[in-house]
VEXDREN-2710 file (C-alpha; in Angstrom, 1 decimal):
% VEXDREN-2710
k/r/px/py/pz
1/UNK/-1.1/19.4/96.1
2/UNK/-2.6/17.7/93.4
3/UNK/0.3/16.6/90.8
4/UNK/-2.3/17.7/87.6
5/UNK/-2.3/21.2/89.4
6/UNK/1.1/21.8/90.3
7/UNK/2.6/25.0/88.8
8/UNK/4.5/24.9/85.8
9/UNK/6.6/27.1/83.5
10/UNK/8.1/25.0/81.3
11/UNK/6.7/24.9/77.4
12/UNK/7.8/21.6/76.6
13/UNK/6.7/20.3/73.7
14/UNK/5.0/23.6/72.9
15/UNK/5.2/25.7/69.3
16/UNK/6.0/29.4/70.0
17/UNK/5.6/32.4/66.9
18/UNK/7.2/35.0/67.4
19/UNK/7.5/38.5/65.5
20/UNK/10.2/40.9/65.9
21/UNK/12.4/38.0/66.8
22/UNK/16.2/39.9/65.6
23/UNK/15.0/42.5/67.7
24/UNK/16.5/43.8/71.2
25/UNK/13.5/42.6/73.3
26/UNK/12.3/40.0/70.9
27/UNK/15.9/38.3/71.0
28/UNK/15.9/37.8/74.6
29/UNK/12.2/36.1/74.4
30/UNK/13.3/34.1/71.6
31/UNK/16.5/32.7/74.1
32/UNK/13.9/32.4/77.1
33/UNK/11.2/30.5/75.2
34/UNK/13.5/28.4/74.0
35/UNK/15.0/27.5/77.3
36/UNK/11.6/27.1/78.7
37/UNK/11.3/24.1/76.3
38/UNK/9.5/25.7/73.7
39/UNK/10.5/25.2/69.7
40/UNK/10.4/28.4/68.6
41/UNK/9.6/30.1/64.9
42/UNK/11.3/33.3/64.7
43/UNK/10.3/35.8/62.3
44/UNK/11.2/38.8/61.0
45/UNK/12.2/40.4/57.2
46/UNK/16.1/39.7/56.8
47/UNK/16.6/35.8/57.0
48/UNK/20.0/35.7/57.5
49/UNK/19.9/37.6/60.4
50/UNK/17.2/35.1/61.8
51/UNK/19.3/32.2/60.7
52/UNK/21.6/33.3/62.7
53/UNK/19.8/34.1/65.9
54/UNK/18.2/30.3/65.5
55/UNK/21.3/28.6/65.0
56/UNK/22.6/30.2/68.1
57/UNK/19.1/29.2/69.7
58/UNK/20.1/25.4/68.6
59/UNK/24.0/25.8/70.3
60/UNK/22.6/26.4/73.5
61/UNK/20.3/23.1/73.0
62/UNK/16.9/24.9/72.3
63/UNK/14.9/24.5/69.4
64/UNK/14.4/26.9/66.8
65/UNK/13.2/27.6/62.7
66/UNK/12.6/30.7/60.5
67/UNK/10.1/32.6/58.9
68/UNK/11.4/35.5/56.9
69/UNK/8.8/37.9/56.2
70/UNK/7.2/41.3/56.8
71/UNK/4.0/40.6/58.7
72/UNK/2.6/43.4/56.3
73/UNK/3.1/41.3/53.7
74/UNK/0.1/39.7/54.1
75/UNK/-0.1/37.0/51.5
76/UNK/3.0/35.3/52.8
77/UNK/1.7/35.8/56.8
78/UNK/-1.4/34.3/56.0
79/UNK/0.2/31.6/54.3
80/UNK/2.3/30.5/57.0
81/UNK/0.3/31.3/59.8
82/UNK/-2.9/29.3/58.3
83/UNK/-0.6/26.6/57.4
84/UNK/0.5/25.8/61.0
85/UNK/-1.5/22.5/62.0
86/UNK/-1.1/24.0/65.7
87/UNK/0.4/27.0/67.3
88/UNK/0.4/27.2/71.5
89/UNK/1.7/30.6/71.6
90/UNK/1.9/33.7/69.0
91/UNK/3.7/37.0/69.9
92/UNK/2.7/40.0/68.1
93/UNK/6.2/41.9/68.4
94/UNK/6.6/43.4/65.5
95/UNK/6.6/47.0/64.8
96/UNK/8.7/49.3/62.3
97/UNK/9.1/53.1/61.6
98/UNK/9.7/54.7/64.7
99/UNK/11.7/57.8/65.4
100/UNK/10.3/60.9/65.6
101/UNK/7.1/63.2/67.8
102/UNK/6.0/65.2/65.4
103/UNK/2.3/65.6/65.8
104/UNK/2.0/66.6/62.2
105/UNK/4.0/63.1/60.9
106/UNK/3.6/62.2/57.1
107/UNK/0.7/60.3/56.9
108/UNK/2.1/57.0/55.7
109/UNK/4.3/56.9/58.3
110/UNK/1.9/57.4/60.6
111/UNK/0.2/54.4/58.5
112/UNK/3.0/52.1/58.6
113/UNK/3.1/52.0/62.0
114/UNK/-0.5/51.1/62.6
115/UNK/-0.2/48.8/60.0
116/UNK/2.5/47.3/61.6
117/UNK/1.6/47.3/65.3
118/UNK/-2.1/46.9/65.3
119/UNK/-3.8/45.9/62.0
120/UNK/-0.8/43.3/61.4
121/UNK/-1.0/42.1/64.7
122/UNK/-5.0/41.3/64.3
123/UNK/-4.8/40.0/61.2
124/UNK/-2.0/37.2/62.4
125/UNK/-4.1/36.5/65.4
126/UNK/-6.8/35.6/62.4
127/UNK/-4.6/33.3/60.0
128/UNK/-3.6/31.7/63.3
129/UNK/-6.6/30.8/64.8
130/UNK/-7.0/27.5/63.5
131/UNK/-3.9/26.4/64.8
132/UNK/-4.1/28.3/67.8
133/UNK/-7.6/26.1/68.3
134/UNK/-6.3/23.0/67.3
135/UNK/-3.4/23.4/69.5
136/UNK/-6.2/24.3/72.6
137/UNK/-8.1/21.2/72.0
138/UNK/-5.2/18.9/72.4
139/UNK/-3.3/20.5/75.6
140/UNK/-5.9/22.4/77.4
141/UNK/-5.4/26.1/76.0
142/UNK/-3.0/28.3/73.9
143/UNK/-2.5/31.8/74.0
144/UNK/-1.5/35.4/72.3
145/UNK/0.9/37.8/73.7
146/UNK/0.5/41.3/72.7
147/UNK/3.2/43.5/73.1
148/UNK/1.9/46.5/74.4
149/UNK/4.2/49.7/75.5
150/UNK/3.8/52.1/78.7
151/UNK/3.5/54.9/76.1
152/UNK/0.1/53.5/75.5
153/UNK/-0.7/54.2/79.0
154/UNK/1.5/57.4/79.0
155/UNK/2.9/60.0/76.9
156/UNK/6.7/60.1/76.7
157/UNK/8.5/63.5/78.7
158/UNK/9.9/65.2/76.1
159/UNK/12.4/67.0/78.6
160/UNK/14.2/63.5/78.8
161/UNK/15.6/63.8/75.2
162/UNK/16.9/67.6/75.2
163/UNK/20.5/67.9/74.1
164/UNK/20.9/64.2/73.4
165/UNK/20.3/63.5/69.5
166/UNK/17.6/61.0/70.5
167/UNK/13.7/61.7/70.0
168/UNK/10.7/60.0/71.8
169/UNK/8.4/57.4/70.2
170/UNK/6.2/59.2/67.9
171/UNK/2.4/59.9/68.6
172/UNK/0.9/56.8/67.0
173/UNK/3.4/54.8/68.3
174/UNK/1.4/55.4/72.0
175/UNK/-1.8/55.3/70.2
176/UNK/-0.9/51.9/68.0
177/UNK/0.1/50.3/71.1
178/UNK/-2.9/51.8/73.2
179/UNK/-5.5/50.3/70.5
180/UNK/-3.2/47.1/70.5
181/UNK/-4.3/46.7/74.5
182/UNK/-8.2/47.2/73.4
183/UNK/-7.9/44.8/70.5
184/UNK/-6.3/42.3/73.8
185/UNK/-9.3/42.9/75.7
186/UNK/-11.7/42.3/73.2
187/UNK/-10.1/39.7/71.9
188/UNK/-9.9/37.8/75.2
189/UNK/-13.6/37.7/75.8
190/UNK/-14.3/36.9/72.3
191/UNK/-11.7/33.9/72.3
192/UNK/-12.1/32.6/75.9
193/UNK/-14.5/30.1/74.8
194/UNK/-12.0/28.2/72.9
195/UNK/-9.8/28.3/75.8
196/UNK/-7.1/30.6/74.2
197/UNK/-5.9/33.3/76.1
198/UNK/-5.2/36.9/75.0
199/UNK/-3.0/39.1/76.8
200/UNK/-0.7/42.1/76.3
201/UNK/2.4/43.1/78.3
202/UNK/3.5/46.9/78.3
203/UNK/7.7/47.5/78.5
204/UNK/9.0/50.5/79.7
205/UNK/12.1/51.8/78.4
206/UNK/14.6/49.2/77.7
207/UNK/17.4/50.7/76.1
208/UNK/20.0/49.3/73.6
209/UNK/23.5/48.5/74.9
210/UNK/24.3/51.2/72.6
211/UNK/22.4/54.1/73.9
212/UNK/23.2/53.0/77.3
213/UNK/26.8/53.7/76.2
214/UNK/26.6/56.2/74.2
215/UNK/23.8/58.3/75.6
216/UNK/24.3/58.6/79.7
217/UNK/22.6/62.0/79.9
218/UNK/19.6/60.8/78.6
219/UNK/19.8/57.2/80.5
220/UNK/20.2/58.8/83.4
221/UNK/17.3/61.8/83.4
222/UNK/15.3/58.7/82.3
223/UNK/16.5/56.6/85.4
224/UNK/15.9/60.1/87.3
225/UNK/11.9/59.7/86.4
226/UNK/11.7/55.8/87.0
227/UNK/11.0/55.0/90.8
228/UNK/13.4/52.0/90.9
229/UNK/16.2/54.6/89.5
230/UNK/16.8/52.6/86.4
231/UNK/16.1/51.4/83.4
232/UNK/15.0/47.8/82.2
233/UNK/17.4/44.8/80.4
234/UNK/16.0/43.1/78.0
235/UNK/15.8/39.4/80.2
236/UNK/13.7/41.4/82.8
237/UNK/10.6/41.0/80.0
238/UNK/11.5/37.2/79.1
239/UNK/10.4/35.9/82.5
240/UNK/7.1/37.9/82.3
241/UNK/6.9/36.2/78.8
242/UNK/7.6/33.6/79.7
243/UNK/4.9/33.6/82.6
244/UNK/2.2/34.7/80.4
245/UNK/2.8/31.7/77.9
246/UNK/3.1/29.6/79.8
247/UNK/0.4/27.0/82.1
248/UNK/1.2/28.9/85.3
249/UNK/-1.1/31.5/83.4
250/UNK/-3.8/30.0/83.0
251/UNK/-6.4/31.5/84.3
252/UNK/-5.2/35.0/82.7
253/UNK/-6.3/36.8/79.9
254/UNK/-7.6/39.9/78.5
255/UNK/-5.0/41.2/81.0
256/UNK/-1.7/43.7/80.3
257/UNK/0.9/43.3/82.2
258/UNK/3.5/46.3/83.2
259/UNK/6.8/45.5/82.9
260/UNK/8.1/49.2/83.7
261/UNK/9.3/49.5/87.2
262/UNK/6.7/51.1/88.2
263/UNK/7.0/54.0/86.0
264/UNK/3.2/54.1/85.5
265/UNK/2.4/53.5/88.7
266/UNK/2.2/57.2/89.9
END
């Protein structure tokens, strides 16, 4: 094989954004980018709470800084996204008040959501792009991670959370996350020409270590409906992350990519 087209992971040398980072998902991307090479800018709204998730990042010998901010807050995104000189990879992760299915939601929260999970997410892509296109010019391509959801491919069973305190994603979670998979799409055809690469990958349910312990009725009617028998760690979406970042992608975009044991599959 030709050395120049030899397969590779790694994301040396390679500037990562990514939302969400204190999260339960977005922590284990964080760790993987990371060890994939990649200096990583971790965001989210309570610093210390980053600063600590980046100084363990640097412990383990990876490369890591902060933003602190609300990606609604868009004065402060824009100003740090449109200050990057170059960004290979942003991660739109990010999404905030969740909890509850009532169809008939207040309307802000309904908004905040949205706001949060699909206009936030477009508008980043936006401040970024000169960095994203600078960073394309110089090493061949760069690229936007979406991250999608299966409930924007499915609706949540409701039986799943009888008798167990939890409730299931409200409705414009599904429908922010569905939208968020449309705006990939479009995105990726209108972007292609600058050689950066939009794609979106869809979780299943990846429970907290807490739930698991604390909630084994609902884990397991959950694991009941999953054709693999169980639900996701957090790691198992790293690698696909990872992947999608990364040059062994390249030739992919305006794709979405299910990381839900097949739980959409049938």
């Amino acid at each position: 094989m030709d050395p120049a087209n030899r397969i590779s992971f790694r994301l040396d040398g390679k500037t990562v954004f990514l939302s969400g980072a204190a999260g339960h998902l977005g922590r284990a991307m964080a760790f993987a980018f990371a060890d994939a090479g990649a200096h990583v800018i971790v965001n989210g709204r309570t610093r210390s709470t980053l600063e600590g998730l980046a100084a363990e990042i640097k412990s383990g010998g990876g490369a890591a800084s902060v933003a602190a901010f609300d990606v609604t807050d868009r004065p402060a995104a824009d100003a740090f996204l449109g200050g990057l000189p170059k960004l290979h990879v942003l991660i739109n992760n990010a999404i905030s008040g969740l909890g509850g299915k009532d169809a008939g939601a207040e309307i802000d929260r309904f908004r905040g959501i949205v706001e949060s999970g699909l206009v936030a997410s477009h508008a980043n892509i936006t401040a970024a792009l000169p960095a994203l296109t600078t960073a394309a010019a110089e090493a061949g391509q760069a690229c936007v991670i979406n991250i999608a959801s299966q409930w924007g491919h499915v609706s949540p069973d409701f039986r799943m959370y009888e008798d167990c305190g939890l409730s299931p994603t409200p409705p414009q979670y599904g429908a922010t996350k569905a939208g968020l998979m449309q705006l990939t799409r479009y995105l990726a055809v209108q972007l292609a020409p600058r050689r950066i690469r939009v794609n979106s990958l869809s979780p299943g349910i990846f429970p907290w270590p807490s739930i698991v312990e604390e909630q084994p009725g609902f884990v397991a009617r959950a694991s009941d409906r999953s054709p693999m028998a169980r639900l996701g760690e957090a790691h198992e979406l790293a690698g696909p992350a990872v992947f999608l970042a990364s040059d062994a992608a390249s030739y992919v975009t305006g794709a979405d990519l299910r990381v839900d044991g097949g739980w959409t599959a049938r």
